[in-house]
C-alpha positions in Angstrom: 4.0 18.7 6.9 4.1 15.8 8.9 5.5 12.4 8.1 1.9 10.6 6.7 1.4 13.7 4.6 5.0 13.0 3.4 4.6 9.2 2.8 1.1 9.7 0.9 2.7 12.5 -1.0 5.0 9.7 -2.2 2.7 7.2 -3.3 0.7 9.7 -4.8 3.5 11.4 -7.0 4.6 7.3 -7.4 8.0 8.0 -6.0 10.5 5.2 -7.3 12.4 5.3 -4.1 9.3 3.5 -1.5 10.0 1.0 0.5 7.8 -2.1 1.4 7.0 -1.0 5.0 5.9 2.0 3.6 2.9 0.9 1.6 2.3 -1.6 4.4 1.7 0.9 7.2 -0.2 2.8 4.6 -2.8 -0.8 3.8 -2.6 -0.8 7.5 -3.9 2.4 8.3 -6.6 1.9 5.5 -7.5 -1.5 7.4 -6.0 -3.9 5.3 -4.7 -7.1 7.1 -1.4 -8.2 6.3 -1.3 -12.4 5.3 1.6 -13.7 5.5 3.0 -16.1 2.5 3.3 -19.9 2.5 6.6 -21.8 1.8 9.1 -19.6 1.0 7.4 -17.1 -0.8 7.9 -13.5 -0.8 4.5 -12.4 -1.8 2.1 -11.0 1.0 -1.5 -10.4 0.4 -2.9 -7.6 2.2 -7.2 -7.7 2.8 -9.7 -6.1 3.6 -13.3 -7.2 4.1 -15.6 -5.7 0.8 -12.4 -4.9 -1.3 -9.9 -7.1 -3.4 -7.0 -8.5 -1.9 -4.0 -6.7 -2.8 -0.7 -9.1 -3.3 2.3 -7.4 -3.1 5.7 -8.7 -3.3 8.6 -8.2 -0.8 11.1 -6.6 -3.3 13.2 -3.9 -2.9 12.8 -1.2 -4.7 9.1 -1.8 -5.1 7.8 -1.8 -8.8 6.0 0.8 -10.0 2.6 -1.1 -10.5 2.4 -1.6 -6.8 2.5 1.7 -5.9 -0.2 2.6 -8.4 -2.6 -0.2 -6.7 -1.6 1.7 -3.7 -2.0 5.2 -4.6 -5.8 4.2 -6.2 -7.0 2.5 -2.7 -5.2 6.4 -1.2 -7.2 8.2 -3.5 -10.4 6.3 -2.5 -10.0 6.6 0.7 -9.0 9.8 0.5 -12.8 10.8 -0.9 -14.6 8.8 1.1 -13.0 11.0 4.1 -14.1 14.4 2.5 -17.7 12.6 1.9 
């Protein structure tokens, strides 16, 4: 198994222990752009053109509602490759 297989394997059990970077090169992958936030703030806002934006904040450990909005966009994409 290779590390991508490991890393979705993470999101899609909702492992506690994921970091930030991790779902990021995972949006990224997917297409999702990375905005960076305005004054100070720690929240980054991921898009991609035809889906909701996706705000995520830079936090360590990563709360476990993140990684379910995450895992759902995995799963998607994840069908719309076996389609």
């Amino acid at each position: 198994m290779n590390k991508w297989d490991k890393l979705l394997d993470k999101i899609l059990s909702l492992s506690k222990d994921i970091r930030f970077d991790e779902l990021r090169k995972v949006l990224e992958n997917y297409g999702y752009v990375m905005c960076a936030p305005r004054s100070g703030s720690s929240h980054y806002t991921f898009r991609k053109s035809g889906r909701s934006p996706i705000t995520i904040p830079k936090h360590e450990p990563i709360k476990k509602v993140y990684v379910e909005m995450v895992r759902e966009i995995v799963e998607e994409e994840m069908q719309n490759e076996d389609n």
